[in-house]
MOPAC internal coordinates of N, CA, C and O (Angstrom, degrees):
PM7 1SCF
backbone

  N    0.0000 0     0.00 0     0.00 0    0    0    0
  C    1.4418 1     0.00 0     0.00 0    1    0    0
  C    1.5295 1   108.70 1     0.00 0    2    1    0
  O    1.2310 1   116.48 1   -40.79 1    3    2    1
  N    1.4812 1   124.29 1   139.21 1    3    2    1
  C    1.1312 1   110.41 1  -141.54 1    5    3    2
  C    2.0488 1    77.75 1  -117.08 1    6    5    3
  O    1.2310 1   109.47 1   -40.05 1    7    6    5
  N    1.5895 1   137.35 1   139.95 1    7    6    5
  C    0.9484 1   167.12 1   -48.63 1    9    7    6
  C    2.1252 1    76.13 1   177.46 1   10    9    7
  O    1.2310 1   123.96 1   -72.95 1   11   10    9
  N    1.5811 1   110.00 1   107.05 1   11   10    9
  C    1.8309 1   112.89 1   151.86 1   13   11   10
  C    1.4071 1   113.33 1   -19.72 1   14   13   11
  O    1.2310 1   120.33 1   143.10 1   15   14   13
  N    1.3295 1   116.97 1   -36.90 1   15   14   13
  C    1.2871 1    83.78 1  -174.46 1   17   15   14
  C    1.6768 1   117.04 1  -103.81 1   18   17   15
  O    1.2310 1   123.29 1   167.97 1   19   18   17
  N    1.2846 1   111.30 1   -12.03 1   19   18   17
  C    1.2368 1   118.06 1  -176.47 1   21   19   18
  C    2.2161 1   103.82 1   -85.20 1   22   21   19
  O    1.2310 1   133.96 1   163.29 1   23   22   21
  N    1.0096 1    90.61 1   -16.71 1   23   22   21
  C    1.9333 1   101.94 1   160.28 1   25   23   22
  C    1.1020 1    94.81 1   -60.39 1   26   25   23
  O    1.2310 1   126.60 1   109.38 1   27   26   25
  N    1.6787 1   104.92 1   -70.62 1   27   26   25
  C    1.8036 1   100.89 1  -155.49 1   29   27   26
  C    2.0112 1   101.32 1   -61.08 1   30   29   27
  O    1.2310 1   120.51 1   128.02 1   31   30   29
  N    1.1463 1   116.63 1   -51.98 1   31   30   29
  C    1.4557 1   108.53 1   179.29 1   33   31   30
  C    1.8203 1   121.37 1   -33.83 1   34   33   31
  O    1.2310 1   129.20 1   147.95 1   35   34   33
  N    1.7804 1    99.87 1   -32.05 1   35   34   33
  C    1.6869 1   106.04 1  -165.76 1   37   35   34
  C    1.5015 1    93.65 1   -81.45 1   38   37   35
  O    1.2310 1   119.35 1   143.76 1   39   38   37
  N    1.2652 1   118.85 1   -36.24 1   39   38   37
  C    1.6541 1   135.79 1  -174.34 1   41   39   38
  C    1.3919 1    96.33 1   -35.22 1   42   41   39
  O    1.2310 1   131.77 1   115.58 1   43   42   41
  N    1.2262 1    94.89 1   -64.42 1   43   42   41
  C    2.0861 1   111.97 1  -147.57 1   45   43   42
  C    1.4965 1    87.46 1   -70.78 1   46   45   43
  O    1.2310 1   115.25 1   112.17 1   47   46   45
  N    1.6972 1   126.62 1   -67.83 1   47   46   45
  C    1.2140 1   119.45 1  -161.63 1   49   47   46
  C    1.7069 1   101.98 1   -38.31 1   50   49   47
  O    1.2310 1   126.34 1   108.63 1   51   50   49
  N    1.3201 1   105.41 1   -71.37 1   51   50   49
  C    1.5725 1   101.36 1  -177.03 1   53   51   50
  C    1.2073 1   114.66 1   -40.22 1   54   53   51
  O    1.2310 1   106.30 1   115.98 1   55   54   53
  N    1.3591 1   143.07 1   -64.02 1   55   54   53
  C    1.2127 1   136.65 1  -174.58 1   57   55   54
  C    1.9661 1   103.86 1   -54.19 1   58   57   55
  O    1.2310 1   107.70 1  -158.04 1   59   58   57
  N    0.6297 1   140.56 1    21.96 1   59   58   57
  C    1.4631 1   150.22 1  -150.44 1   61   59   58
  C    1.5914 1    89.41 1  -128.44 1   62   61   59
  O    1.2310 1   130.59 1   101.08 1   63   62   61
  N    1.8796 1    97.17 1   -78.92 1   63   62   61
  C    1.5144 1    99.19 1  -160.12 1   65   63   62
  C    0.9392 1   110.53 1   -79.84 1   66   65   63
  O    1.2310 1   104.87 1   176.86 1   67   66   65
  N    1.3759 1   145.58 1    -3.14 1   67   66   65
  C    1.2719 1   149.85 1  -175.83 1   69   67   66
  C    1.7458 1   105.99 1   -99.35 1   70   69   67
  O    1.2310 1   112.83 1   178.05 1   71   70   69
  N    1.4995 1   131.15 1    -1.95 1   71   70   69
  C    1.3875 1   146.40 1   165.71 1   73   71   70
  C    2.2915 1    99.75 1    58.62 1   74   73   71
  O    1.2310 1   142.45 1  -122.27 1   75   74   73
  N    1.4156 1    74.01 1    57.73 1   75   74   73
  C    1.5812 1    82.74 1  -176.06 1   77   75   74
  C    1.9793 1    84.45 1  -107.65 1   78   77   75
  O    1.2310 1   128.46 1   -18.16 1   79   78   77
  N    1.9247 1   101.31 1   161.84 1   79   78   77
  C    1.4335 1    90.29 1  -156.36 1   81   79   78
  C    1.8598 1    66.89 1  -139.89 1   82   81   79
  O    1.2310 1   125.15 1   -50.81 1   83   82   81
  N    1.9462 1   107.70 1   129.19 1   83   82   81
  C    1.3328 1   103.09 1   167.79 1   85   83   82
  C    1.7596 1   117.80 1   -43.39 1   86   85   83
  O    1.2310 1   120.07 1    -1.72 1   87   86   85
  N    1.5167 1   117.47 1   178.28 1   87   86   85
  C    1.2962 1   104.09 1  -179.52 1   89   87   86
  C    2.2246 1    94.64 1   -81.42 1   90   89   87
  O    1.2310 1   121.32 1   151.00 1   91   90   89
  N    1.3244 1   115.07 1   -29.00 1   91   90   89
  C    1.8427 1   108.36 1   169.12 1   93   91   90
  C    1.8339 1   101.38 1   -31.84 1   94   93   91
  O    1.2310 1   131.70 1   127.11 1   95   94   93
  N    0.9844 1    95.01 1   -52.89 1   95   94   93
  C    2.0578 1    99.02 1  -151.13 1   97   95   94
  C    1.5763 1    96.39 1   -83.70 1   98   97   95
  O    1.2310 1   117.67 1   157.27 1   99   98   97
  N    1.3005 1   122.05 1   -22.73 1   99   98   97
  C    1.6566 1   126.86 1   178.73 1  101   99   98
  C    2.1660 1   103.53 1   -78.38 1  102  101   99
  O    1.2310 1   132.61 1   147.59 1  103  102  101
  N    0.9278 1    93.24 1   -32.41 1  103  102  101
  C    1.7002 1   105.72 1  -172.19 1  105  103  102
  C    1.5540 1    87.22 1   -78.60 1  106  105  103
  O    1.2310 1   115.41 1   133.32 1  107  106  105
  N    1.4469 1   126.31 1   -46.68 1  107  106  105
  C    1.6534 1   118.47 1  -173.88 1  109  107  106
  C    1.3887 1   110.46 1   -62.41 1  110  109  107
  O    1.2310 1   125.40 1   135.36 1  111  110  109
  N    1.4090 1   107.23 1   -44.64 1  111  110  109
  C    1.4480 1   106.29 1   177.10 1  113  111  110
  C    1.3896 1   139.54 1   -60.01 1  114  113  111
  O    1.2310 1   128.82 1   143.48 1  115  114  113
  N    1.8888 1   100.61 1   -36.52 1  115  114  113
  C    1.3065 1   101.32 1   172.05 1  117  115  114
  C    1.6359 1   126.63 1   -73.28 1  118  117  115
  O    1.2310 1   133.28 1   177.74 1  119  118  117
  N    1.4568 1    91.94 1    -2.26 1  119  118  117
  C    1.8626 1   105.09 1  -155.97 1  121  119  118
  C    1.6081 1   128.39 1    63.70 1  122  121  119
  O    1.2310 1   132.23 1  -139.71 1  123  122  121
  N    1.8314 1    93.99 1    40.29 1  123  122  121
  C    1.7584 1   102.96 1  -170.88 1  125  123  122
  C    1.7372 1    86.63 1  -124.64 1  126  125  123
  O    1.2310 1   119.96 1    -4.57 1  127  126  125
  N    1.0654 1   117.68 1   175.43 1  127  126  125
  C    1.4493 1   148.25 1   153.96 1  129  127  126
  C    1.2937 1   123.60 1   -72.38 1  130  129  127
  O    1.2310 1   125.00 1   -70.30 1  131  130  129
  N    1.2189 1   108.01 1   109.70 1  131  130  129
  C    1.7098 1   101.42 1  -179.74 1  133  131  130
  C    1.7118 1   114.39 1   -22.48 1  134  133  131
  O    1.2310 1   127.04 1   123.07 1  135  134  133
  N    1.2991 1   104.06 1   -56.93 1  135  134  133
  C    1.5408 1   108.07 1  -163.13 1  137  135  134
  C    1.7650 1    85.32 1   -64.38 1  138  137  135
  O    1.2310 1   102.95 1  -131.59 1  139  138  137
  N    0.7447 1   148.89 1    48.41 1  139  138  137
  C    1.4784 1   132.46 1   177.21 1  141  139  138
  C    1.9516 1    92.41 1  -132.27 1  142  141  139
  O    1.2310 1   136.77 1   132.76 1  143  142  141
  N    1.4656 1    85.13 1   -47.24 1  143  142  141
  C    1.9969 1    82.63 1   167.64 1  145  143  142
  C    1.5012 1   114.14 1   -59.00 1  146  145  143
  O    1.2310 1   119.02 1   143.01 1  147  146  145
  N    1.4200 1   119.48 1   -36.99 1  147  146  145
  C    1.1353 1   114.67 1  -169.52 1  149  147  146
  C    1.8593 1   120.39 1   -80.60 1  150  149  147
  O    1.2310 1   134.63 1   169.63 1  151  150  149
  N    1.6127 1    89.30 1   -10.37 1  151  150  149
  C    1.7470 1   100.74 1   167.96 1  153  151  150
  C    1.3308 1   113.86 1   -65.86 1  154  153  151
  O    1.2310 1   123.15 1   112.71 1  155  154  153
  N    1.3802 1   111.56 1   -67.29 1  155  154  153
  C    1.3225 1   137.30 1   156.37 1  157  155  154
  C    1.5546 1   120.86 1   -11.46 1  158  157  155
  O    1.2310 1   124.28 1   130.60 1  159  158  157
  N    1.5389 1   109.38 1   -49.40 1  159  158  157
  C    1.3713 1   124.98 1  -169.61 1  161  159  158
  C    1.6126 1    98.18 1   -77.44 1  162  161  159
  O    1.2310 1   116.84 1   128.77 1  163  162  161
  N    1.3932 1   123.61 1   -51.23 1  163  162  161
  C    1.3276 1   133.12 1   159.56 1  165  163  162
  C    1.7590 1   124.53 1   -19.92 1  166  165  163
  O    1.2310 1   139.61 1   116.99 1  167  166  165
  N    1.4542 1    79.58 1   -63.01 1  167  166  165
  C    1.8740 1    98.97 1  -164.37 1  169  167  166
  C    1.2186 1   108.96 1   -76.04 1  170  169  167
  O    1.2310 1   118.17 1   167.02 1  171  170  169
  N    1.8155 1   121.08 1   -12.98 1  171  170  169
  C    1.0045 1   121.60 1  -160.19 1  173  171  170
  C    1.3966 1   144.51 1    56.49 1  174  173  171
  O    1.2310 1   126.01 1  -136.80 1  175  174  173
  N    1.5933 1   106.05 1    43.20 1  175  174  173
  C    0.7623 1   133.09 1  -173.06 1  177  175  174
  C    1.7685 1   109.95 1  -140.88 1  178  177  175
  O    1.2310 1   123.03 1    -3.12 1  179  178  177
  N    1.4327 1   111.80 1   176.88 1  179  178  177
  C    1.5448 1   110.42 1  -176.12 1  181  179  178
  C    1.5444 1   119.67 1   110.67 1  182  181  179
  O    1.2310 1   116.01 1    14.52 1  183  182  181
  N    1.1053 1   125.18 1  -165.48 1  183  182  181
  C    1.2961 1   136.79 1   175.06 1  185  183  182
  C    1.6855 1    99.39 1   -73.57 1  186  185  183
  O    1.2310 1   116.86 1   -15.10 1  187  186  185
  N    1.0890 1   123.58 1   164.90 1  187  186  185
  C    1.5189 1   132.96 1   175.91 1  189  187  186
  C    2.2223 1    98.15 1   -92.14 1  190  189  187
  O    1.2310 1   128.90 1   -49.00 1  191  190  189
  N    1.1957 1   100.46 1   131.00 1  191  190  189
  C    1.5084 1   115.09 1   172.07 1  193  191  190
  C    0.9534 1   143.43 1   -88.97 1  194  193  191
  O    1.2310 1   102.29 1    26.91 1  195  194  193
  N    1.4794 1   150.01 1  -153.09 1  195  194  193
  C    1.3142 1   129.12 1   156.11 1  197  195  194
  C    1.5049 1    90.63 1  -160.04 1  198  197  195
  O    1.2310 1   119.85 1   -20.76 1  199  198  197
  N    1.2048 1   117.89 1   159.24 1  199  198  197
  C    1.4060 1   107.70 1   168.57 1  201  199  198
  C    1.9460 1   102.37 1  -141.78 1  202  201  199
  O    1.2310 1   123.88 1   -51.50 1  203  202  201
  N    1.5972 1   110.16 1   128.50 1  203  202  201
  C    0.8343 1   154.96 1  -168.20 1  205  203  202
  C    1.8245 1   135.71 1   -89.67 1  206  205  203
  O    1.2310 1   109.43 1   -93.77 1  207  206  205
  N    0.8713 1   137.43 1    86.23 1  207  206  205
  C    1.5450 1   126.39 1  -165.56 1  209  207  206
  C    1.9436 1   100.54 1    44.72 1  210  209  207
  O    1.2310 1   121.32 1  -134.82 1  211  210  209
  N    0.9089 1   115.07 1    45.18 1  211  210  209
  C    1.9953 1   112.12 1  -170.74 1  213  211  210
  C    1.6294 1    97.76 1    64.00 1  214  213  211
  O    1.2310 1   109.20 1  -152.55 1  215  214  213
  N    0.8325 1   137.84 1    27.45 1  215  214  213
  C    1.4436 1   126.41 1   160.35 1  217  215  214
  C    1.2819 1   123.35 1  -111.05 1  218  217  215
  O    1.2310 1   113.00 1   -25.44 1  219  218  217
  N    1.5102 1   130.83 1   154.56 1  219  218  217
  C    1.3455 1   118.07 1  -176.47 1  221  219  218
  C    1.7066 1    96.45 1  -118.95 1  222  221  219
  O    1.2310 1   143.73 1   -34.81 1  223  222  221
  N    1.2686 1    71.49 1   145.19 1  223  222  221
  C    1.7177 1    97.89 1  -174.89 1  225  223  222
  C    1.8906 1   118.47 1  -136.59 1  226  225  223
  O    1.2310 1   126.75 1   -47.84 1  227  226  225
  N    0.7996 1   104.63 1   132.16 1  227  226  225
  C    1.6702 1   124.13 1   163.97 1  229  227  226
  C    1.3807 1   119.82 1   -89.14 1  230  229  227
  O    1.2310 1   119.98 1   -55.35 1  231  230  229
  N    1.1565 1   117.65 1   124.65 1  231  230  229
  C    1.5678 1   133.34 1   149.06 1  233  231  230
  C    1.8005 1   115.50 1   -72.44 1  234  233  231
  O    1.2310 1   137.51 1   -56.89 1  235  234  233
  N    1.3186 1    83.67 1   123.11 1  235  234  233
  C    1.4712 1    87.44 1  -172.38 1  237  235  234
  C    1.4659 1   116.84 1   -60.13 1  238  237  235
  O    1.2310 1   115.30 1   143.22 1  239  238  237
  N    1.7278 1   126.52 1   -36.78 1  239  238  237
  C    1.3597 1   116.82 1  -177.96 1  241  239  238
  C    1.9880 1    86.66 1   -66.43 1  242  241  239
  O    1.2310 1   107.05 1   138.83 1  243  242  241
  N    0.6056 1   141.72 1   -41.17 1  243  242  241
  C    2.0291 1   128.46 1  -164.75 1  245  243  242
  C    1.4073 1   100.16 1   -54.94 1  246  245  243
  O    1.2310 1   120.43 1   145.91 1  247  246  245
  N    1.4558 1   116.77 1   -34.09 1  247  246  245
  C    1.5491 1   107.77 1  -169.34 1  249  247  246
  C    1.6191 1    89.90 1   -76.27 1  250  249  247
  O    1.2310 1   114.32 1   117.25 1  251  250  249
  N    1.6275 1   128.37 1   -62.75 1  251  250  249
  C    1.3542 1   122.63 1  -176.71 1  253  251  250
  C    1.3552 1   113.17 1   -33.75 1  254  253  251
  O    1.2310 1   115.07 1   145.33 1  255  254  253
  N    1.4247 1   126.95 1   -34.67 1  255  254  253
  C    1.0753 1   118.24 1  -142.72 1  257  255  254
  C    2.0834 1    90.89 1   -92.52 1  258  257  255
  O    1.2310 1   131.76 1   138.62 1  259  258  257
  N    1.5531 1    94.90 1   -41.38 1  259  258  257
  C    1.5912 1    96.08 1  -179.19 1  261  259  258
  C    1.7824 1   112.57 1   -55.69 1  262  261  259
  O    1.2310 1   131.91 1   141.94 1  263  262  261
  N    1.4691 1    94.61 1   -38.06 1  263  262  261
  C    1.5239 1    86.64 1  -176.34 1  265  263  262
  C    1.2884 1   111.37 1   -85.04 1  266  265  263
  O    1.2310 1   106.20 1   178.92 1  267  266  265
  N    1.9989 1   143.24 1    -1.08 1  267  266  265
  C    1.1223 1   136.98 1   162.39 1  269  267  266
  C    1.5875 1   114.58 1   -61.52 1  270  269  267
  O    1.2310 1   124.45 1   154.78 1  271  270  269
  N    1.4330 1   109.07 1   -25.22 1  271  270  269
  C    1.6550 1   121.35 1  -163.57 1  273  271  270
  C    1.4070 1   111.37 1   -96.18 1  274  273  271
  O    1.2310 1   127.57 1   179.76 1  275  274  273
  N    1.4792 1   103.04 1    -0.24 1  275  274  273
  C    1.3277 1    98.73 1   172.42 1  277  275  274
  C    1.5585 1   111.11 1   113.33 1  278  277  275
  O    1.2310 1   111.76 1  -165.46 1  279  278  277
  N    1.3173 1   133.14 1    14.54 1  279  278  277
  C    1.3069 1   153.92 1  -125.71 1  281  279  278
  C    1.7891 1    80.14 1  -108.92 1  282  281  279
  O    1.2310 1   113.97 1   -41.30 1  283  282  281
  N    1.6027 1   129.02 1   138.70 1  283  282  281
  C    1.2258 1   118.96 1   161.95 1  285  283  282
  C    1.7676 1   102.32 1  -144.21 1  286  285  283
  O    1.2310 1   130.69 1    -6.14 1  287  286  285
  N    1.4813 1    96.98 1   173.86 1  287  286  285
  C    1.6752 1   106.15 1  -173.61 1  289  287  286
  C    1.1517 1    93.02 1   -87.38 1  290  289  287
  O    1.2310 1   101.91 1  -162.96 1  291  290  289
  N    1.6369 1   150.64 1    17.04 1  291  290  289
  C    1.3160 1   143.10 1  -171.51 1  293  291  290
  C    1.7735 1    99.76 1  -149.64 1  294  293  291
  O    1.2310 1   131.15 1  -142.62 1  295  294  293
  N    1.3792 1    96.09 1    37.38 1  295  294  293
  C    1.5533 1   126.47 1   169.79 1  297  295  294
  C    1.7408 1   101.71 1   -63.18 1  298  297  295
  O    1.2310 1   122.69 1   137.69 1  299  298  297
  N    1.1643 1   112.45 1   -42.31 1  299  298  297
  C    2.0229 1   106.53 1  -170.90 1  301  299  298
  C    1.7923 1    80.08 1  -107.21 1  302  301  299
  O    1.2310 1   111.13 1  -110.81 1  303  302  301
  N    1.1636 1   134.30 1    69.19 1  303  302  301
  C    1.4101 1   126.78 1   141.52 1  305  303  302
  C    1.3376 1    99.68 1  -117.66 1  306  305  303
  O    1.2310 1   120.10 1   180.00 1  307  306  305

C-alpha cells in the first residue's frame, strides 16, 4: 500500500503528463473564479471535467475545445 504522500506525488505526476490543469489553474485560465467553475458544474454547464483521486481537474484541450465552441465566462448570464 503505497504511503498519502507518495499517492499525492503519483496524483500530480499524472495530472502533469496527462496536461490536466487543477480546477485553481483552469479558473486562472479562463479569467473566472474557481467558485464560478463550481457554478457551472451545478448548472451543468462549462468546460467538460474529470474527477481525480476526489479532485477536479481539466484537460487543457476540453477547456480549448469549450472555448472554440463558443464556451464564455458569462456562461450563467
Amino acid at each position: 500500500m503505497r504511503s498519502p504522500a507518495t499517492k499525492s506525488v503519483l496524483a500530480g505526476y499524472l495530472l502533469e503528463e496527462f496536461d490536466y490543469l487543477s480546477e485553481e489553474e483552469a479558473a486562472i485560465g479562463l479569467d473566472v473564479k474557481p467558485l464560478t467553475l463550481v457554478e457551472w458544474r451545478k448548472a451543468g454547464i462549462g468546460p467538460e471535467f474529470t474527477v481525480v483521486a476526489r479532485r477536479i481537474v481539466y484537460k487543457r484541450d476540453a477547456l480549448e475545445e469549450w472555448l472554440d465552441s463558443g464556451g464564455s465566462k458569462d456562461a450563467l448570464k
